[in-house]
C-alpha positions as CSV (number, residue, x, y, z in Angstrom):
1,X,-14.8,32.8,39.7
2,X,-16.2,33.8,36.2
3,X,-15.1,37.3,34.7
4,X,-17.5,39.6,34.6
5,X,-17.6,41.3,31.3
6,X,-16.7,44.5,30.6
7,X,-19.9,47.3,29.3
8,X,-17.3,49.1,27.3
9,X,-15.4,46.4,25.2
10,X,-15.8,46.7,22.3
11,X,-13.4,44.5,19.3
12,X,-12.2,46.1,16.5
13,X,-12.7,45.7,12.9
14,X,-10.4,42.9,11.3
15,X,-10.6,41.1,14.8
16,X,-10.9,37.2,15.0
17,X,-13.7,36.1,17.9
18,X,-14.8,33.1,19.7
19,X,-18.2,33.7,20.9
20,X,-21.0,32.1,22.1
21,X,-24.3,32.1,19.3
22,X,-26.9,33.9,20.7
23,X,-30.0,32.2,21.5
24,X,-32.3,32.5,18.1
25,X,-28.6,30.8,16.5
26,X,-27.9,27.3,18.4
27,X,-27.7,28.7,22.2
28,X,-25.0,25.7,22.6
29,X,-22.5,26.7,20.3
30,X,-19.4,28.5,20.3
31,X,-18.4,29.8,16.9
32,X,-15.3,31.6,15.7
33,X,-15.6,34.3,13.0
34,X,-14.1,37.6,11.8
35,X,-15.3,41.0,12.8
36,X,-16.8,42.7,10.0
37,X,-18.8,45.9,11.5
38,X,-18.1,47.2,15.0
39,X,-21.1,49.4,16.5
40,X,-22.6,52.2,14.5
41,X,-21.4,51.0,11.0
42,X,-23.5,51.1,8.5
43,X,-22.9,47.4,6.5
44,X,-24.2,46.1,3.0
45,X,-23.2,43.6,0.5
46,X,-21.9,43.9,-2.3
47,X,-19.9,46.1,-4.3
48,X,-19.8,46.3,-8.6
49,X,-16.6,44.0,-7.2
50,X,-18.0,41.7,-4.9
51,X,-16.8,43.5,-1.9
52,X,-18.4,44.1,1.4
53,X,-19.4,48.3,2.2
54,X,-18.4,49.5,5.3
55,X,-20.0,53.3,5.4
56,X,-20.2,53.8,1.4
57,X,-16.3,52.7,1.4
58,X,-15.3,49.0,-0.1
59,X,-13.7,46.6,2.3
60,X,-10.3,45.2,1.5
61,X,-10.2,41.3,2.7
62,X,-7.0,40.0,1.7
63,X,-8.0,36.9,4.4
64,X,-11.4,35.8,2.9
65,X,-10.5,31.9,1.0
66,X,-11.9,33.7,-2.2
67,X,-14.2,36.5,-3.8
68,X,-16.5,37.6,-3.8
69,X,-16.9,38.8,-0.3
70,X,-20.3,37.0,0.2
71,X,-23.0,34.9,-2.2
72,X,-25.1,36.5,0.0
73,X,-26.7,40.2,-0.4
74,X,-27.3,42.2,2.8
75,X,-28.4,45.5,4.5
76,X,-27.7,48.1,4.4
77,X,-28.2,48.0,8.1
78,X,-26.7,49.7,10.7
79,X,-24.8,47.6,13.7
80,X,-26.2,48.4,16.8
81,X,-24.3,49.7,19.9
82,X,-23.2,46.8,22.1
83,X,-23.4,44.3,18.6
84,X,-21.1,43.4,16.0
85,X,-21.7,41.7,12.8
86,X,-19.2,38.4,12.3
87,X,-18.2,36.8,8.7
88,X,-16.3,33.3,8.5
89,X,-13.0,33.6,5.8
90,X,-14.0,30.8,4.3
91,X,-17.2,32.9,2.8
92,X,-18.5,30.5,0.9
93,X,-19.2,27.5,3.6
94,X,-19.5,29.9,7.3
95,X,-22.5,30.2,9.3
96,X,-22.4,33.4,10.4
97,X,-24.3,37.0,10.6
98,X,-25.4,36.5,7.3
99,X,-26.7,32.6,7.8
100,X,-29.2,34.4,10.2
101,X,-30.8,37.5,8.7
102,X,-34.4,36.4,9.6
103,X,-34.1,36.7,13.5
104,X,-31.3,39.6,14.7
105,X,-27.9,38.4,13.0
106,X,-25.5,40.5,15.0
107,X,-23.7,39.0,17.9
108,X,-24.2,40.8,21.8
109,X,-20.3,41.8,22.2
110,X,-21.2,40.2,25.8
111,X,-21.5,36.6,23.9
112,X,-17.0,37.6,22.7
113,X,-15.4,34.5,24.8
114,X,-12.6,35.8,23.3
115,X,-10.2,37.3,20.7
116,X,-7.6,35.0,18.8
117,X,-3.9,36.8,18.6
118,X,-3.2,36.0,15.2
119,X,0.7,36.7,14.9
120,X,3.3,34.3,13.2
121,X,6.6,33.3,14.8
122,X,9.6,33.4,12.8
């Protein structure tokens, strides 16, 4: 039996997602990217420094492969309740929210599969 998804998950900022591409993406994939905004963030792209804006306030991404945060320009938009907007790392070669501006480019928090648990054994 399937799980049914929860209406009030919601993933945090920083967190690492499988999920399945919504239908305007490639309705048979299942990508993995990083949560950038979370519902009711205001997102744009860039900075004077090539950082993403989260709410007027730069994003530190120690993760991303290198900087600038994106090659792409976007928003400001707002991230709609029951949405988040996903970035790859690797910024330079992901297909992600930004790879699909013309139709909606967030991600339906009901498409998460899941959320990887990133910690390191020592």
């Amino acid at each position: 039996m399937a799980a049914k998804p929860r209406d009030d998950f919601a993933p945090e900022l920083g967190d690492v997602i499988l999920f399945r591409a919504p239908e305007s993406w490639d309705k048979d994939s299942v990508y993995i990217s990083r949560v950038i905004g979370v519902p009711g963030v205001t997102i744009e792209c860039c900075d004077d420094q090539g950082r993403i804006v989260l709410d007027g306030q730069p994003l530190e991404e120690p993760y991303i492969k290198e900087p600038p945060a994106s090659l792409v320009t976007f928003g400001p938009l707002t991230v709609p309740k029951g949405r988040v907007w996903v970035q790859g790392d690797n910024r330079h070669l992901a297909l992600d929210s930004r790879s699909h501006q013309a139709e909606d480019p967030t991600i339906p928090v009901s498409n998460i599969v899941g959320i990887a648990d990133l910690t390191t054994v020592k």
